[in-house]
N, CA and C atoms of all chains as a GROMACS GRO file, in nm:
protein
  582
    1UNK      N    1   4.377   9.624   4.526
    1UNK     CA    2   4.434   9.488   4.525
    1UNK      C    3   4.324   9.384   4.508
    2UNK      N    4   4.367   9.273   4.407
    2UNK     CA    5   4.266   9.137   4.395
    2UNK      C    6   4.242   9.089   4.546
    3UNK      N    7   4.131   9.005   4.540
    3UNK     CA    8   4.056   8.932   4.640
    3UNK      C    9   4.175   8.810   4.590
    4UNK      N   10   4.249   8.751   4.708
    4UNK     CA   11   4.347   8.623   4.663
    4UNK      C   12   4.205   8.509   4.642
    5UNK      N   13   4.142   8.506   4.742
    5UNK     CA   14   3.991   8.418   4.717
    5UNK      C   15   3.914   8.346   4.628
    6UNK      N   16   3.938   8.515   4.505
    6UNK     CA   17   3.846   8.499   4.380
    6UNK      C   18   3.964   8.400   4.293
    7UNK      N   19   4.064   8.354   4.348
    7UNK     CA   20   4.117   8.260   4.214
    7UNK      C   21   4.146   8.156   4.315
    8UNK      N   22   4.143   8.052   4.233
    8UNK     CA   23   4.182   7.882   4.308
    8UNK      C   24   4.302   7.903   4.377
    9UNK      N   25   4.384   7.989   4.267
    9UNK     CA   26   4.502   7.947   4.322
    9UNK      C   27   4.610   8.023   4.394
   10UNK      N   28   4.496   8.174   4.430
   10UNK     CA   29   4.497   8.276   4.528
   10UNK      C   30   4.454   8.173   4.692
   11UNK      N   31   4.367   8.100   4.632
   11UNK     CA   32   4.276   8.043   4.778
   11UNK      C   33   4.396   7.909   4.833
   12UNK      N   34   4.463   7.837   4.734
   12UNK     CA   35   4.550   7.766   4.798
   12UNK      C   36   4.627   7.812   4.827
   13UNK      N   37   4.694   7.883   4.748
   13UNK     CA   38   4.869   8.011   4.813
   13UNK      C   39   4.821   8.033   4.986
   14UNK      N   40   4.708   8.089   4.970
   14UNK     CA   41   4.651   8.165   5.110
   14UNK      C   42   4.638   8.052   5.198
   15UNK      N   43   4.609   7.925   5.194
   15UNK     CA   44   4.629   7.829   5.321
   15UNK      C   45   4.747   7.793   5.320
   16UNK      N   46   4.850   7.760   5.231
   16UNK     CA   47   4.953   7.732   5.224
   16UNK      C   48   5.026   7.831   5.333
   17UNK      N   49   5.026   7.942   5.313
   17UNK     CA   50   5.081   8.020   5.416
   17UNK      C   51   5.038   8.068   5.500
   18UNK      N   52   4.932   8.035   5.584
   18UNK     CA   53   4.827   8.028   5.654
   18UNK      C   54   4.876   7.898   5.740
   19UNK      N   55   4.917   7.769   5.678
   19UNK     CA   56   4.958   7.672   5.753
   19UNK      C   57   5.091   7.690   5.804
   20UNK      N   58   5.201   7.796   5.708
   20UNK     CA   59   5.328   7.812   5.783
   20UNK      C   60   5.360   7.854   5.856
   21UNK      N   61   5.259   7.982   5.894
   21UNK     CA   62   5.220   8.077   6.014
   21UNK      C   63   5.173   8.001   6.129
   22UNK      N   64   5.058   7.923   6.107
   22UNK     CA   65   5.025   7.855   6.217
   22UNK      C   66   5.157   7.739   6.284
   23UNK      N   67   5.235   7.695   6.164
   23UNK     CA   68   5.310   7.567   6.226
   23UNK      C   69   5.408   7.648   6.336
   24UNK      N   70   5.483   7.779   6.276
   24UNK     CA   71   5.544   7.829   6.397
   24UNK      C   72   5.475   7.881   6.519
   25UNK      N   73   5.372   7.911   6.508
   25UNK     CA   74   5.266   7.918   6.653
   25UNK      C   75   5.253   7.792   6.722
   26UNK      N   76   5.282   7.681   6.666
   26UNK     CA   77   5.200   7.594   6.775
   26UNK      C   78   5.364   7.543   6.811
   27UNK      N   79   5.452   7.500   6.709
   27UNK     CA   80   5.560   7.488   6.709
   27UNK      C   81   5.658   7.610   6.864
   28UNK      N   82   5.606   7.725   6.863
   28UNK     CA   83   5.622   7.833   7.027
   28UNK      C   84   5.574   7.780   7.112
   29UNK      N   85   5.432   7.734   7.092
   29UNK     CA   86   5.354   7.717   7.243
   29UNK      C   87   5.432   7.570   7.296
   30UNK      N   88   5.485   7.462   7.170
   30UNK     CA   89   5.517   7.336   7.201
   30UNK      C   90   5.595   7.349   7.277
   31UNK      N   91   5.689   7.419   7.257
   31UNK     CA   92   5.860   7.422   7.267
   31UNK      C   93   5.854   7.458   7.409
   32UNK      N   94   3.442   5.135   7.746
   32UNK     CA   95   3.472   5.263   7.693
   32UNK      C   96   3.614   5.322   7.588
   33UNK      N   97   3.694   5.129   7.550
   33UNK     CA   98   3.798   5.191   7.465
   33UNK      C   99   3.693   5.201   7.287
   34UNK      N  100   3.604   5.135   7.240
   34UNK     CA  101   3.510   5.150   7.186
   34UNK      C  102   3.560   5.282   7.116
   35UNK      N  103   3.502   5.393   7.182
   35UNK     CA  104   3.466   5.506   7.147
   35UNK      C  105   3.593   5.588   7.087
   36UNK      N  106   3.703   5.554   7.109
   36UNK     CA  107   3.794   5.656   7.033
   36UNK      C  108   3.784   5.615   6.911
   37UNK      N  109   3.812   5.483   6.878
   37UNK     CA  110   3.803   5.438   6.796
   37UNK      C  111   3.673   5.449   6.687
   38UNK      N  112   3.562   5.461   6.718
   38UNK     CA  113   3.450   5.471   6.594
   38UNK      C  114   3.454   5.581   6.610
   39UNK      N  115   3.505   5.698   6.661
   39UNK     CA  116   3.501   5.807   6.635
   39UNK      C  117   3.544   5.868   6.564
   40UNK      N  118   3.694   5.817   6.560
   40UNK     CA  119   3.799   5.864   6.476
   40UNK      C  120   3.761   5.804   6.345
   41UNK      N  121   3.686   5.686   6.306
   41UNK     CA  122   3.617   5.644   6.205
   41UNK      C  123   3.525   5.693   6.132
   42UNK      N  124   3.414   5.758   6.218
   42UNK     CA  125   3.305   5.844   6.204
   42UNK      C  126   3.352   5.954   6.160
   43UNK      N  127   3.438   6.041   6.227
   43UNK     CA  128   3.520   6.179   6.199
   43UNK      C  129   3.598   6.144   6.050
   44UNK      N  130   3.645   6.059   6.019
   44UNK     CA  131   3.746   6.037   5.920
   44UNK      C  132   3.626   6.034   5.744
   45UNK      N  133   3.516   5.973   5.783
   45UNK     CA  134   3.409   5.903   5.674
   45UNK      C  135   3.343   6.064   5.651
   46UNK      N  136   3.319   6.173   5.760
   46UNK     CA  137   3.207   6.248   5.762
   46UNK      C  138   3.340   6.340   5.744
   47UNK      N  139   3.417   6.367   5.754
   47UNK     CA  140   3.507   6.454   5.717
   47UNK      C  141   3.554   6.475   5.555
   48UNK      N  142   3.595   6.347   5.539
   48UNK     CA  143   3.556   6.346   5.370
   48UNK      C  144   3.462   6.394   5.290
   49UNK      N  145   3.334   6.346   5.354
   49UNK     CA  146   3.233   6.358   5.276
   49UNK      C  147   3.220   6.514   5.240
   50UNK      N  148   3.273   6.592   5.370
   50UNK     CA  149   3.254   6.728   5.401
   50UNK      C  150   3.311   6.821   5.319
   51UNK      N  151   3.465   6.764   5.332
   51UNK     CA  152   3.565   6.873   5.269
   51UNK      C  153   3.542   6.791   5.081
   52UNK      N  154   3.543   6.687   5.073
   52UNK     CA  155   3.528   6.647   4.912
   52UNK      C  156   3.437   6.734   4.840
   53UNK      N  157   3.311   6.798   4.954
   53UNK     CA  158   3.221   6.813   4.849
   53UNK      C  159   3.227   6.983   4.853
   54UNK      N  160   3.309   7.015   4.982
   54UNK     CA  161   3.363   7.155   4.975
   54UNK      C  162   3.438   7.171   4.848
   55UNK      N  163   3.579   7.075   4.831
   55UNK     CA  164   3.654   7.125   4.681
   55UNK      C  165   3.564   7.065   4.554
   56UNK      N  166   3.455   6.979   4.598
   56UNK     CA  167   3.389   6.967   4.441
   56UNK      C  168   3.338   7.112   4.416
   57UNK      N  169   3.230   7.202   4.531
   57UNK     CA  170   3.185   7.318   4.471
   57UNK      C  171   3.311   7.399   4.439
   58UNK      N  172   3.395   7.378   4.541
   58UNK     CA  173   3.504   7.529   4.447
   58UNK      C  174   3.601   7.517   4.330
   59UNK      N  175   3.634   7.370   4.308
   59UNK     CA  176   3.701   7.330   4.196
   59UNK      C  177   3.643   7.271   4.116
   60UNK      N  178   3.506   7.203   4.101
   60UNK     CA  179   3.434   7.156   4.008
   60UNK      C  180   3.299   7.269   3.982
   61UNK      N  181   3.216   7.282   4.040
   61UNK     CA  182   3.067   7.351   4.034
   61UNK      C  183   3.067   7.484   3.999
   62UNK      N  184   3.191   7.584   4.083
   62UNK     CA  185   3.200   7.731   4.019
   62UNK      C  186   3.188   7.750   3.890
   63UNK      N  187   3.266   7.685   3.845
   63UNK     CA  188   3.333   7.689   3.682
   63UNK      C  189   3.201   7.608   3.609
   64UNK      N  190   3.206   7.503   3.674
   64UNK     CA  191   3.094   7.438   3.571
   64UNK      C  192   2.966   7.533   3.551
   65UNK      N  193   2.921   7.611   3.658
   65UNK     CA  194   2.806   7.716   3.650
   65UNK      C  195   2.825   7.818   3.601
   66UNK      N  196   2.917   7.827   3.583
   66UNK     CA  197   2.958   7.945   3.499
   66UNK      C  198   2.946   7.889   3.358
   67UNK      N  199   3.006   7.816   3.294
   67UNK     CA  200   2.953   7.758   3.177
   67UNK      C  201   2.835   7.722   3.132
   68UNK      N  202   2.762   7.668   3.222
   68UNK     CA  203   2.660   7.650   3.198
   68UNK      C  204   2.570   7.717   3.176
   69UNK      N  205   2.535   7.831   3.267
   69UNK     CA  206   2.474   7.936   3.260
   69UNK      C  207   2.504   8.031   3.099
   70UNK      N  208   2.621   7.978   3.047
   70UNK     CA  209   2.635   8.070   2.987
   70UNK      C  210   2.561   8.004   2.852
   71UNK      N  211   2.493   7.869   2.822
   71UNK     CA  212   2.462   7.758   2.712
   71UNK      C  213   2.291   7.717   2.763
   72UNK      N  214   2.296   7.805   2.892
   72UNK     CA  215   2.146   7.841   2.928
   72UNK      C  216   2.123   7.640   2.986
   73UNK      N  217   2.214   7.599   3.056
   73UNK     CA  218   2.159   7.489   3.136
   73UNK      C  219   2.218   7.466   3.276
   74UNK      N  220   2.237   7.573   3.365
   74UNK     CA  221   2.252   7.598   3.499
   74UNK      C  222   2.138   7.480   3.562
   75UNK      N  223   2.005   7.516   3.515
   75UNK     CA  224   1.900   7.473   3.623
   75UNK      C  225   1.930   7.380   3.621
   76UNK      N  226   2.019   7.250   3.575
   76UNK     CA  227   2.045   7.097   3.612
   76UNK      C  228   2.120   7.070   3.732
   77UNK      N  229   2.232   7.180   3.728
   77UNK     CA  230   2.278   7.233   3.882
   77UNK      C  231   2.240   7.214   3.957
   78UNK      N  232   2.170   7.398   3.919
   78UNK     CA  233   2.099   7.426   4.052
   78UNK      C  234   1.947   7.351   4.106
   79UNK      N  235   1.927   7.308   4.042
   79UNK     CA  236   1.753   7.246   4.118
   79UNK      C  237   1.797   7.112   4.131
   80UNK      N  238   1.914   6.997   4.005
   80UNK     CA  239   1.909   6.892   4.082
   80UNK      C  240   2.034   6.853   4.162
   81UNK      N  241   2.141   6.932   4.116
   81UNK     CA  242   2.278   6.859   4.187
   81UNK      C  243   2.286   6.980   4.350
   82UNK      N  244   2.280   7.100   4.320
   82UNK     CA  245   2.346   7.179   4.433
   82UNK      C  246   2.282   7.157   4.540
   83UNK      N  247   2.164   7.133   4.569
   83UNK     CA  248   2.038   7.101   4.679
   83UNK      C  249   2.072   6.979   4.747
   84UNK      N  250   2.089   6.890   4.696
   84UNK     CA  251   2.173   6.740   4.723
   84UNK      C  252   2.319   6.754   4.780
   85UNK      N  253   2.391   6.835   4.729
   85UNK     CA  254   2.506   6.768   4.730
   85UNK      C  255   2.534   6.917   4.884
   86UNK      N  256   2.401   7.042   4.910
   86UNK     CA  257   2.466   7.083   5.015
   86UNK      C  258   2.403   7.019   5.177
   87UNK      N  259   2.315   6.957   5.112
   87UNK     CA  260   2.221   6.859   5.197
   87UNK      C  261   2.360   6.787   5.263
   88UNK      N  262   2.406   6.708   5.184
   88UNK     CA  263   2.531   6.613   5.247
   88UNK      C  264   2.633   6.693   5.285
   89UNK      N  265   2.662   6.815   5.254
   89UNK     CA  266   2.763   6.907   5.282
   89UNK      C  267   2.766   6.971   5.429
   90UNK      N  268   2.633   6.972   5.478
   90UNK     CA  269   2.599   7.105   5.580
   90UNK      C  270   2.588   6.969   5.713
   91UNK      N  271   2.512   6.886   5.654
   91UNK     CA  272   2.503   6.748   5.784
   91UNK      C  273   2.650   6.699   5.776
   92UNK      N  274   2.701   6.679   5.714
   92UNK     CA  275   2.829   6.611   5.719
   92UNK      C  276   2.937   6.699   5.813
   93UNK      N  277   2.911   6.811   5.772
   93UNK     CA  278   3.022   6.891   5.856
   93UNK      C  279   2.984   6.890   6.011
   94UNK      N  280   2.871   6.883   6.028
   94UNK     CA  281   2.784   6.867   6.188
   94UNK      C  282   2.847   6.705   6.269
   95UNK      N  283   2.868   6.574   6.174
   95UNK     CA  284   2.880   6.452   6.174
   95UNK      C  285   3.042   6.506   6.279
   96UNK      N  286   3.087   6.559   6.118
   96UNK     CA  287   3.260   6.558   6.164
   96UNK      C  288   3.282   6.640   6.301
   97UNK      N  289   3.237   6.750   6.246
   97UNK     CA  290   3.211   6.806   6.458
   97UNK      C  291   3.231   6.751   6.571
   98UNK      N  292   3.092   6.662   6.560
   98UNK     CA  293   3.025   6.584   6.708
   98UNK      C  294   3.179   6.470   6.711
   99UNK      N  295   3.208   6.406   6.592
   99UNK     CA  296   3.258   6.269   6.615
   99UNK      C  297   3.437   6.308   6.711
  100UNK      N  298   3.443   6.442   6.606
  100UNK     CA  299   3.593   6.527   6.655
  100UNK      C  300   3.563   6.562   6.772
  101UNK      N  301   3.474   6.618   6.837
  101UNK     CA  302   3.482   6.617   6.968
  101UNK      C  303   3.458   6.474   7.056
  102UNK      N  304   3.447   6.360   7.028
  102UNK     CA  305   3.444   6.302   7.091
  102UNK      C  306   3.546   6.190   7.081
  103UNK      N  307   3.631   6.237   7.012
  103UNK     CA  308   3.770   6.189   6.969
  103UNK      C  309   3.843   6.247   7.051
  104UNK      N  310   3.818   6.377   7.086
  104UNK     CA  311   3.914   6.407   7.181
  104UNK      C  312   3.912   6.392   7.343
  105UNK      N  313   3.753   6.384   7.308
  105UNK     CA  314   3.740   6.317   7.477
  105UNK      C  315   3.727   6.393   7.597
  106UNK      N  316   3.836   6.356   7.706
  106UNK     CA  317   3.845   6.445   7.823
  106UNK      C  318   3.987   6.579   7.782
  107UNK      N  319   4.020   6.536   7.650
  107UNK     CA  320   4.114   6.647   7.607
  107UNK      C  321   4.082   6.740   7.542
  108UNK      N  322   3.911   6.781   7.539
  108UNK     CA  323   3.860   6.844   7.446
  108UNK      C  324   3.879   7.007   7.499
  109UNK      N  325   3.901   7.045   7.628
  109UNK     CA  326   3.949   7.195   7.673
  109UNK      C  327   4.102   7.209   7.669
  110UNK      N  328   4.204   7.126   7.667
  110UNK     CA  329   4.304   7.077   7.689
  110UNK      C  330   4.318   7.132   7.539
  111UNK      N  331   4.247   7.087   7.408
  111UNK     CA  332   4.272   7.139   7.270
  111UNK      C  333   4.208   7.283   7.265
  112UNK      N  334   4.090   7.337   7.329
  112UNK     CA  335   4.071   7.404   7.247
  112UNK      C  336   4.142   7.582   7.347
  113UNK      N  337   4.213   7.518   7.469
  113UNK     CA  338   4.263   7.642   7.532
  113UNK      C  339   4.462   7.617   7.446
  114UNK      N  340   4.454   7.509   7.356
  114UNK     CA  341   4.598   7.479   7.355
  114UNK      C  342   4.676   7.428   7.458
  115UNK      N  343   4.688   7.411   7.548
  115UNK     CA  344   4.766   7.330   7.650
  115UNK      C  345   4.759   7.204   7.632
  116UNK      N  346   4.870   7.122   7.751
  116UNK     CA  347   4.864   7.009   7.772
  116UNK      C  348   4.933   6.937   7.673
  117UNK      N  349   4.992   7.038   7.554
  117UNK     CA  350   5.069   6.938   7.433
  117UNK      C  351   4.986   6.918   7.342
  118UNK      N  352   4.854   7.009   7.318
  118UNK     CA  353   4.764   6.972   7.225
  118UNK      C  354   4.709   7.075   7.182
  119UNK      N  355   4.833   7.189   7.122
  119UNK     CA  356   4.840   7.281   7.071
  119UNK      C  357   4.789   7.248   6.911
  120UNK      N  358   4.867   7.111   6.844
  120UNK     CA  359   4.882   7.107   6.708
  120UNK      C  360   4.729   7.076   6.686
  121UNK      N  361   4.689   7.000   6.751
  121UNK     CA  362   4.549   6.873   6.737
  121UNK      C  363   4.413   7.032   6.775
  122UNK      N  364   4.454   7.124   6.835
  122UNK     CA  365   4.382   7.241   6.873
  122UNK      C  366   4.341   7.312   6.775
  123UNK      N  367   4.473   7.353   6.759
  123UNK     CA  368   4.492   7.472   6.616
  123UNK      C  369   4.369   7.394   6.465
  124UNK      N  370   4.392   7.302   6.535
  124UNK     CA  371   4.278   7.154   6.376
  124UNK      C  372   4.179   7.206   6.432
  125UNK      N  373   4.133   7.182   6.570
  125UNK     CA  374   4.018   7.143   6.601
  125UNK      C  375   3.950   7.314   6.546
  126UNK      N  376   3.999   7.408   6.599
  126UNK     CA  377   3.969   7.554   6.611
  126UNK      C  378   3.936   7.597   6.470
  127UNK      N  379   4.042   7.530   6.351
  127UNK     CA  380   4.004   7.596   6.233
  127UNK      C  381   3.863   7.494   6.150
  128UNK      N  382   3.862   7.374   6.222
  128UNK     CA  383   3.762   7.319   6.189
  128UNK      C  384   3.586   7.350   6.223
  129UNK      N  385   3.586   7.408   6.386
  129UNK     CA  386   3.491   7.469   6.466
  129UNK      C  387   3.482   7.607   6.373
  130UNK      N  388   3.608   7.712   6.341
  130UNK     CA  389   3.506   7.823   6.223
  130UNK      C  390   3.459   7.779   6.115
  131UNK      N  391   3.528   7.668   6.048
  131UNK     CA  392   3.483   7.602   5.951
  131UNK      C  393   3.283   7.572   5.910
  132UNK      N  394   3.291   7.493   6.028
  132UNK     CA  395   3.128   7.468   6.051
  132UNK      C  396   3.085   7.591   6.078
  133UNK      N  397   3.110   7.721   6.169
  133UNK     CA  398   3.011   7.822   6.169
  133UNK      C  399   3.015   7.849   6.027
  134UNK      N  400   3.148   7.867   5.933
  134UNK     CA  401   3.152   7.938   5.817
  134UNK      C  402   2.967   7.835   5.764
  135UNK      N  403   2.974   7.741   5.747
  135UNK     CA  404   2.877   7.647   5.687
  135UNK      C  405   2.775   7.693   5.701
  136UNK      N  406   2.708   7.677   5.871
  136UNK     CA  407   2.588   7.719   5.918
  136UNK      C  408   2.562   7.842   5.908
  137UNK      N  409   2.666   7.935   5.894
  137UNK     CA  410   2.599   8.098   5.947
  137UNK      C  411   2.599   8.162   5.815
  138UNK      N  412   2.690   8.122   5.722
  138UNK     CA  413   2.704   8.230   5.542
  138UNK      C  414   2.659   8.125   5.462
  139UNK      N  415   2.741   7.996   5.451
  139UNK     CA  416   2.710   7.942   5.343
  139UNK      C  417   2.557   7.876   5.327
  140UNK      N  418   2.529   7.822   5.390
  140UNK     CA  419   2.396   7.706   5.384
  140UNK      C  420   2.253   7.865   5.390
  141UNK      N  421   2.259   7.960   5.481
  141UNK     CA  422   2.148   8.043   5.478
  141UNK      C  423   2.194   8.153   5.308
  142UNK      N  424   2.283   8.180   5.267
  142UNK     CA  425   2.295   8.279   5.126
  142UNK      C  426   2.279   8.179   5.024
  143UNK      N  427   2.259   8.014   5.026
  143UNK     CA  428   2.231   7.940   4.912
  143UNK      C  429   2.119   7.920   4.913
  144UNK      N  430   2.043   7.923   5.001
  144UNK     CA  431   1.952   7.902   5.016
  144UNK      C  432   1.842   8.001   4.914
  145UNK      N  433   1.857   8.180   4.938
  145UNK     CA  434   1.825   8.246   4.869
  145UNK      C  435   1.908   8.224   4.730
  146UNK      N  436   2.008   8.212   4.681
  146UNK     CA  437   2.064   8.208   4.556
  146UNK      C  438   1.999   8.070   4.485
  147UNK      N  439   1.975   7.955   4.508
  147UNK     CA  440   1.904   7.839   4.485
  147UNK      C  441   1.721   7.902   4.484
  148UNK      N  442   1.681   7.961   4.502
  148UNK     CA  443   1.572   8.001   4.545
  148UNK      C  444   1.487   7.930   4.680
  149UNK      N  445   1.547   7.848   4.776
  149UNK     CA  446   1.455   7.786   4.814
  149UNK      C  447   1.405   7.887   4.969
  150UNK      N  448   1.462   8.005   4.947
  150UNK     CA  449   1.398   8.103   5.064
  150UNK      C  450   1.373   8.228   4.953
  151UNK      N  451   1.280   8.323   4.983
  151UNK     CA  452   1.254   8.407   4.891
  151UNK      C  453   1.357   8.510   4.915
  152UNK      N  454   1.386   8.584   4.799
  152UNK     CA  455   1.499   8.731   4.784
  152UNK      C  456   1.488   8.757   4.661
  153UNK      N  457   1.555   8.893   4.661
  153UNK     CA  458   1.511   9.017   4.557
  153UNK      C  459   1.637   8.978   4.460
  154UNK      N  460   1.658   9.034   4.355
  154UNK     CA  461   1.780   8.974   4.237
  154UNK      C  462   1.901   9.066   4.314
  155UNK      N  463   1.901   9.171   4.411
  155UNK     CA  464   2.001   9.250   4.481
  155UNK      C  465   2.035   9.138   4.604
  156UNK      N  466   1.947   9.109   4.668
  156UNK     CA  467   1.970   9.042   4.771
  156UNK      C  468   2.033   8.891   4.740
  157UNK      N  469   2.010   8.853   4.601
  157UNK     CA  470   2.078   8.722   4.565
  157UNK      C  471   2.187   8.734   4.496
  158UNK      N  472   2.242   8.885   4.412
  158UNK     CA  473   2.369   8.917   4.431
  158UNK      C  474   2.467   8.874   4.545
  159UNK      N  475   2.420   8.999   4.631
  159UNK     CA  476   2.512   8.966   4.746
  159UNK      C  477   2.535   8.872   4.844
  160UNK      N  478   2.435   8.756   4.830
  160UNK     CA  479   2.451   8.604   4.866
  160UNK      C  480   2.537   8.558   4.807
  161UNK      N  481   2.485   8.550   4.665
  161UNK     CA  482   2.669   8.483   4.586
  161UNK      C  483   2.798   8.530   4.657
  162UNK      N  484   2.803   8.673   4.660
  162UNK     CA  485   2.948   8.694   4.681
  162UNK      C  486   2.983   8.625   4.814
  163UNK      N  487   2.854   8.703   4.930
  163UNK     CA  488   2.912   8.608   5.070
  163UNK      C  489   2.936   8.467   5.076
  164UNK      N  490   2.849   8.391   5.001
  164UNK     CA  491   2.842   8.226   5.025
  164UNK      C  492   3.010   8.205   4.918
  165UNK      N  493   3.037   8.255   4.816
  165UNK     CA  494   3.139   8.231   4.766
  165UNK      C  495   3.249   8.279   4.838
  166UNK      N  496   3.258   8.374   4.924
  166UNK     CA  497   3.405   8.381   5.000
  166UNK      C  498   3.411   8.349   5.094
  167UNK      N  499   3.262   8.283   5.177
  167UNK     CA  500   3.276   8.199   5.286
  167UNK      C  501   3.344   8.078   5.219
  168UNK      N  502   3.276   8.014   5.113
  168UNK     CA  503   3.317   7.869   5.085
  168UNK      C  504   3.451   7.858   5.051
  169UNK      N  505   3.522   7.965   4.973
  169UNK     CA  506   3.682   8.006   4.939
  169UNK      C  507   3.742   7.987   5.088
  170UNK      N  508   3.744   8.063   5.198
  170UNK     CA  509   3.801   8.070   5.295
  170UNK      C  510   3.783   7.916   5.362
  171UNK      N  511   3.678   7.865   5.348
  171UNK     CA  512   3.665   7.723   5.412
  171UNK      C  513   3.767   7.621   5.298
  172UNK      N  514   3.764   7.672   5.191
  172UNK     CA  515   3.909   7.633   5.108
  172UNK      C  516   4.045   7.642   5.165
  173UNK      N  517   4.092   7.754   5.198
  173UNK     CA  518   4.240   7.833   5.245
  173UNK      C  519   4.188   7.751   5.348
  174UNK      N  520   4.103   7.774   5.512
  174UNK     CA  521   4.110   7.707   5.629
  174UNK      C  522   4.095   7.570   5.617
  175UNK      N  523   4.099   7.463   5.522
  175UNK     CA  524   4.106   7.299   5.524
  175UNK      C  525   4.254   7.260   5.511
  176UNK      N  526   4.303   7.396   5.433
  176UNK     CA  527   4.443   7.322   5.444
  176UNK      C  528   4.549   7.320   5.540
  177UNK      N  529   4.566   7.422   5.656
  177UNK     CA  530   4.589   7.403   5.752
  177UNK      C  531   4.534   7.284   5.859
  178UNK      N  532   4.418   7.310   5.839
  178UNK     CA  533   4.322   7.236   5.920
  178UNK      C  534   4.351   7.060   5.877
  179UNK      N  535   4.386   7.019   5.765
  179UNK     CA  536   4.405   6.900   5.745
  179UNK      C  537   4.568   6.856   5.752
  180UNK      N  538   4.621   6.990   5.784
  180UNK     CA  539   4.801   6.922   5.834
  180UNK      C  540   4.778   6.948   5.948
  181UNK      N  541   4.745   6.996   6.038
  181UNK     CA  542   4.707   6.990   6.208
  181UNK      C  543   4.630   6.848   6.230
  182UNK      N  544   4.582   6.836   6.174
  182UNK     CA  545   4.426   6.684   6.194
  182UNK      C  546   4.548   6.549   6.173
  183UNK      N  547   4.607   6.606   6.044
  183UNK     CA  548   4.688   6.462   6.012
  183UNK      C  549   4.767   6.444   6.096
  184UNK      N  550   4.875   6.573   6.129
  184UNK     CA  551   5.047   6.572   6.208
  184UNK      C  552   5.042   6.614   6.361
  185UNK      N  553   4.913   6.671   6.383
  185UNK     CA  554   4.911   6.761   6.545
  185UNK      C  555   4.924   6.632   6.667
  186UNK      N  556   4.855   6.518   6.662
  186UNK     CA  557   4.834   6.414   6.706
  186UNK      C  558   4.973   6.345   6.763
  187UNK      N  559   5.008   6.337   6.645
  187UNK     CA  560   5.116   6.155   6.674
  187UNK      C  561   5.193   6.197   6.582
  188UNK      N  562   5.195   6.286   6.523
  188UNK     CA  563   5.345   6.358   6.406
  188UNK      C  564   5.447   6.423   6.526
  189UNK      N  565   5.467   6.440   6.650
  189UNK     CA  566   5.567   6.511   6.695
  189UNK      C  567   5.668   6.511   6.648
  190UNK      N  568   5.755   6.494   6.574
  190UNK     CA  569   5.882   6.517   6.512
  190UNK      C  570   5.837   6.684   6.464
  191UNK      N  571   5.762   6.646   6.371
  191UNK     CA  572   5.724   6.782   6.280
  191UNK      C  573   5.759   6.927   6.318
  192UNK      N  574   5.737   6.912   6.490
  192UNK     CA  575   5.738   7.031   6.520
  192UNK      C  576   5.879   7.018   6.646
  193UNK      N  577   5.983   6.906   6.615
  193UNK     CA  578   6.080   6.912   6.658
  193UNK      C  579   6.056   6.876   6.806
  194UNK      N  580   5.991   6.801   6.838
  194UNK     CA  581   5.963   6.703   6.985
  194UNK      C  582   5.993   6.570   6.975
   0.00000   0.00000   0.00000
């Protein structure tokens, strides 16, 4: 499997869902 | 002492820019451009006059945004970084911002150093600097963007997360 990393737009996909993961984590601890 | 939130969040806001701008200039402007260049045999304008400069402001700047973010948060600064207290969102920022800077200090700034030449290494050993300093700096890519919807919404966005 590719490194998502080695492309721009592997590296934004990857925070993008990186931030949706996190929003329901903090979104648990809030609640 | 109301002073201090305030130029902080100023300081943090000016040195944060400077930080992450010049993070997506190397990964969306400088990769590519060195790659071209290199390939028309004029890299060294890069590397000897722009990359040296621009990680100079890169590596202090991220240190700036640090100090100023922690002192933005104040007496809430364990309060963010254990998550409690309601400062889970403003945490989760602070936390991906704190690997952020190690990413800086510990891969990126010491493997450019040898790839720039300005510490000595073997053409193997400046291989595998590129790759580390390039997927540190990628990942400090993927971790800004979380890190800059926590910074913006964790604060004073409570709706966002349905409060």
């Amino acid at each position: 499997m590719k490194n998502p990393l080695d492309s721009l737009w592997g590296t934004v996909i990857s925070g993008l869902i990186l931030t949706v993961i996190l929003y329901f984590v903090v979104k648990s601890i809030l609640s | 002492m109301d002073y201090v939130p305030a130029l902080a969040r100023w300081l943090h806001f000016m040195a944060g820019v400077m930080w992450i701008g010049l993070l997506y200039y190397f990964n969306f402007v400088q990769v590519a451009a060195l790659k071209a260049a290199t390939a028309d045999g004029t890299a060294a304008g890069i590397t000897k006059h722009v990359a040296p400069r621009a990680l100079l402001y890169f590596r202090w700047a991220a240190v700036v945004t640090w100090l100023a973010g922690a002192a933005l948060l104040g007496n809430q600064f364990v309060n963010a970084f254990t998550l409690r207290g309601g400062m889970a969102g403003i945490g989760i920022g602070a936390w991906l911002g704190t690997i952020m800077l190690i990413n800086v200090w510990a891969l990126i700034w010491p493997n450019q150093q040898k790839i720039l030449g300005l510490k000595p290494a073997t053409d193997e050993e400046k291989n595998k600097a590129r790759r580390v300093a390039f997927l540190a700096s990628r990942t400090n890519v993927a971790l800004s963007i979380p890190m800059l919807f926590f910074m913006a919404g964790g604060w004073s966005h409570r709706a966002i997360f349905g409060l």
